[in-house]
C-alpha positions as CSV (number, residue, x, y, z in Angstrom):
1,X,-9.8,17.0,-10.3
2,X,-13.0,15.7,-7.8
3,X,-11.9,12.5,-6.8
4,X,-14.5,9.9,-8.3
5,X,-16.2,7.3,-5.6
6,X,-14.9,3.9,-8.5
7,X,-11.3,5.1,-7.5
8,X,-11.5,5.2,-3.6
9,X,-13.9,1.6,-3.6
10,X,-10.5,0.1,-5.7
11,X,-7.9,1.4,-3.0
12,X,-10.3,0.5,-0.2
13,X,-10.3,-3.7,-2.5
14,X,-6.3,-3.4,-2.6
15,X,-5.9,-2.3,0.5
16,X,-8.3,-5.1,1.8
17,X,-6.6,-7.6,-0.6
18,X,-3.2,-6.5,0.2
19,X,-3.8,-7.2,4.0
20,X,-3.3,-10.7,3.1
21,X,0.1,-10.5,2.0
22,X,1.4,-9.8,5.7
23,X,-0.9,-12.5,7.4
24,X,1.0,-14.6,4.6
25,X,4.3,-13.1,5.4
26,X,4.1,-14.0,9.0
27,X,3.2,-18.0,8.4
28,X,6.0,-18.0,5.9
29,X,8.6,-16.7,8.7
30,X,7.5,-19.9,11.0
31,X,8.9,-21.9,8.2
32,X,13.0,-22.9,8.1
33,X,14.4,-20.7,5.5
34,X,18.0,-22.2,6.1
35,X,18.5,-23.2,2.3
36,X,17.7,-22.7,-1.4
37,X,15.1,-25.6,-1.3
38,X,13.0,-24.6,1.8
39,X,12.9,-21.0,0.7
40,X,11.2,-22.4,-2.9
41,X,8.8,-24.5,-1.2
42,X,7.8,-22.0,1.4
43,X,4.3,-20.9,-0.7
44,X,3.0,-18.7,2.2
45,X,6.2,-16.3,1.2
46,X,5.7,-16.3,-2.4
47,X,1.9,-15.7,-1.8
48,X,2.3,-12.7,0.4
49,X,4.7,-10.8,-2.0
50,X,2.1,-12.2,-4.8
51,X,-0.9,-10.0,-2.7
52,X,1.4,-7.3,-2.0
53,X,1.8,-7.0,-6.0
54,X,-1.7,-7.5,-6.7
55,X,-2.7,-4.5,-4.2
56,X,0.0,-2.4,-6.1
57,X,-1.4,-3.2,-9.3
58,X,-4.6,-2.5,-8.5
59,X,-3.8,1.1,-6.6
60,X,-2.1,2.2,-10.5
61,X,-5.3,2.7,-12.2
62,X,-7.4,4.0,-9.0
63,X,-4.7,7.3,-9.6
64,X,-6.1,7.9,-12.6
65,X,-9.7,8.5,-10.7
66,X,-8.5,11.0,-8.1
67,X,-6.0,13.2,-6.3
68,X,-2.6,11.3,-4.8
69,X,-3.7,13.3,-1.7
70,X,-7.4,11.9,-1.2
71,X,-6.6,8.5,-2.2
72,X,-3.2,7.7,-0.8
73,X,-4.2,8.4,3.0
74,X,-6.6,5.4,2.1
75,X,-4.1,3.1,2.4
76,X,-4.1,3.5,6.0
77,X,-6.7,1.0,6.0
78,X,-4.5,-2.1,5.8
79,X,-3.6,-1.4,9.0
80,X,-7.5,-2.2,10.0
81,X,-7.5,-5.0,8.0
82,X,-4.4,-6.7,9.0
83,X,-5.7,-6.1,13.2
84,X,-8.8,-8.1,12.2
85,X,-7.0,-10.5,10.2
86,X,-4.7,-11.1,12.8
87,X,-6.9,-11.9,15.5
88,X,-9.0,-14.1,12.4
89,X,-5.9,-16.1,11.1
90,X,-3.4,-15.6,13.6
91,X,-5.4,-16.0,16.8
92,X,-3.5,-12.7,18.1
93,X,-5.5,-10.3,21.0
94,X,-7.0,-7.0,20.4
95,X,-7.3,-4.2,23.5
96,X,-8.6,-1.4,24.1
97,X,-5.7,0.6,22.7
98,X,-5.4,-1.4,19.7
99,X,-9.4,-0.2,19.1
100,X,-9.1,3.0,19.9
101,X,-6.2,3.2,16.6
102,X,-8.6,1.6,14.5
103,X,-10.9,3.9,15.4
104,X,-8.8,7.0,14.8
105,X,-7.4,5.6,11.4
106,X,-11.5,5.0,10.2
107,X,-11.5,9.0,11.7
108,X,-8.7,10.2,9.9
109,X,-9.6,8.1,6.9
110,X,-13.3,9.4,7.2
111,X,-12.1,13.2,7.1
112,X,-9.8,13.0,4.3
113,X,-12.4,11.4,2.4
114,X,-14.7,14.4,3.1
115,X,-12.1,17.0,1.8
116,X,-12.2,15.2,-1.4
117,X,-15.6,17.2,-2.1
């Protein structure tokens, strides 16, 4: 089965949409989670694990479009995403080493994409 191009554009959207959910994640952990009551209020947490889902959901039908082996390594992307988003959102530092793994992820990505042919 050829992997079709409408399946690897709706991992590359969950994976972009699903790089939220740990930007999220990480605002919810400045809150106090010491009780019940803070942990219900604390929207950032329930909003990450709400993206998270929402990736997942969308990844389910993308299967039905390709090979497992083409489109999974596509999920590397997040990793790309949530770098940017980082420095974006969190106001955290890139270097040179953090680069040159994005760069090698969009490598890797790039070549398993070409085997797909």
């Amino acid at each position: 089965m050829a992997t079709q191009l409408w399946a690897i554009g709706l991992v590359v959207l969950a994976t972009v949409i699903g790089a939220f959910g740990p930007i999220l994640l990480k605002k919810a952990s400045a809150k106090k989670l010491s009780n019940i009551k803070s942990l219900m209020a604390n929207y950032p947490l329930f909003g990450g694990v709400a993206l998270y889902g929402i990736s997942t959901i969308l990844f389910i039908p993308a299967l039905k479009g390709g090979e497992l082996s083409v489109l999974y390594p596509f999920v590397a992307l997040v990793y790309i995403w949530v770098s940017l988003l980082s420095v974006k959102f969190l106001g955290e530092k890139m270097n040179k080493y953090k680069w040159i793994g994005i760069f090698l992820i969009i490598l890797g990505v790039s070549f398993i994409g070409l085997g797909s042919n």
